[in-house]
C-alpha positions in Angstrom: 6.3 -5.9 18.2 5.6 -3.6 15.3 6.3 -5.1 11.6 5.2 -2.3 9.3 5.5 1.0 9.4 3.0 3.3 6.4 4.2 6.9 5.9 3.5 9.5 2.8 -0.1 9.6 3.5 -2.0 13.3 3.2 -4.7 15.2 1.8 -4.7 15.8 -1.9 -7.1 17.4 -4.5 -8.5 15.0 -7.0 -6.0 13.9 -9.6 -3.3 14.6 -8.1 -0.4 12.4 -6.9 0.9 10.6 -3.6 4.4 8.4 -2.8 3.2 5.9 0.3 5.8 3.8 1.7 6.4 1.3 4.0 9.1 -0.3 6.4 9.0 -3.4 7.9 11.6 -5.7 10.5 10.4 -9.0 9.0 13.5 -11.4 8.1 11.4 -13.2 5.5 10.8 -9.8 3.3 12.8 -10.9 0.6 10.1 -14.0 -0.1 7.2 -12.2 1.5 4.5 -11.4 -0.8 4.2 -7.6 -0.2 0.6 -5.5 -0.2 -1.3 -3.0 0.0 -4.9 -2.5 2.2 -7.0 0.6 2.9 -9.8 0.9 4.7 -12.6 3.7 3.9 -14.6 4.7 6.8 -17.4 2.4 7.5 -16.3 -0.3 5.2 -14.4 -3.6 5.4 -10.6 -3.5 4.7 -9.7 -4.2 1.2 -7.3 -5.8 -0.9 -5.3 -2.5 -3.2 -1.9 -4.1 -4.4 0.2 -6.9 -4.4 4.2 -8.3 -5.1 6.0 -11.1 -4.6 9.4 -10.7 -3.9 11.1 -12.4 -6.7 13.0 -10.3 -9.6 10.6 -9.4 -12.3 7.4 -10.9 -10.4 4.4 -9.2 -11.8 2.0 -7.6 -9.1 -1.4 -7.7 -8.9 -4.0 -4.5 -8.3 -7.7 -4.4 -7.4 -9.4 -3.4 -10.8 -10.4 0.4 -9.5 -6.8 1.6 -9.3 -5.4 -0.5 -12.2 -3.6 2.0 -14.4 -2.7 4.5 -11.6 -1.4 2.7 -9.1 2.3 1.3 -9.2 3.5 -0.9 -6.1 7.1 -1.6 -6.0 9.5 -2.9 -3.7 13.3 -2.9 -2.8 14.5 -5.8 -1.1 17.9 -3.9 -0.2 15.9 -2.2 2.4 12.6 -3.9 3.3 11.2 -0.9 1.8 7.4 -1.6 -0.5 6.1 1.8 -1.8 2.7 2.7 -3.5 2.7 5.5 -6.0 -0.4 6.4 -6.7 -1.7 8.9 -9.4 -4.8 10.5 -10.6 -6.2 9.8 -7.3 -10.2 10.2 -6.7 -12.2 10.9 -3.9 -13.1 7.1 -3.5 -9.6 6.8 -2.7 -9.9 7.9 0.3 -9.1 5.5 3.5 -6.3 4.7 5.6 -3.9 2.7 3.7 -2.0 -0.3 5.0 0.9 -2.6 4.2 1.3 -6.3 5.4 2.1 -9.3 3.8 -0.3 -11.4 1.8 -2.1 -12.7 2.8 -1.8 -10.8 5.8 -0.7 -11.1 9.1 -2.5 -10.4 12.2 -0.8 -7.9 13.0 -0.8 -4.7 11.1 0.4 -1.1 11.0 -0.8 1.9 12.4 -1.5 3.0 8.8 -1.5 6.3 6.8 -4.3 8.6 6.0 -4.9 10.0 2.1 -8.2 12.3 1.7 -8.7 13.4 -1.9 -10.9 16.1 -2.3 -13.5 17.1 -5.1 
């Protein structure tokens, strides 16, 4: 049974700007801690962005994308998007969205390549 569904993914130049988004069926998304994962090739997956679903709750970001990333959420529609901007090449990876901490089961996950 699929929970999440990532879509917006693509391959930018450095700097520039991407919109990722995800959908998910999960009954509990209105008090599910929604975040985001990527995975680079060869590496572990790791932590990117964070919200709880309470009105006004503060995320949390991994220090690297502090200051360019924005995760938000809309509850209305079990919607949590990523906007990232200024993006670098280290950005690169799959990106992923689960709950946190996450399930076992993920996404099939969107790809963003930023070239030099």
């Amino acid at each position: 049974q699929e929970q999440f569904v990532e879509t917006g993914g693509g391959q930018v130049q450095a700097g520039e700007s991407l919109r990722l988004s995800c959908t998910t069926s999960r009954r509990t998304f209105t008090t599910d801690v929604m975040g985001w994962f990527r995975q680079a090739p060869g590496k572990e997956r790791e932590f990117v962005a964070a919200v709880p679903g309470w009105l006004g709750a503060h995320p949390n970001y991994r220090n690297s994308v502090k200051g360019r990333f924005i995760i938000s959420r809309d509850n209305a529609k079990n919607v949590v998007d990523l906007q990232m901007k200024s993006l670098k090449p280290e950005d690169t990876a799959v990106y992923y969205c689960n709950t946190w901490p996450p399930q076992d089961v993920w996404g099939q996950g969107t790809q963003v390549t930023v070239s030099t």
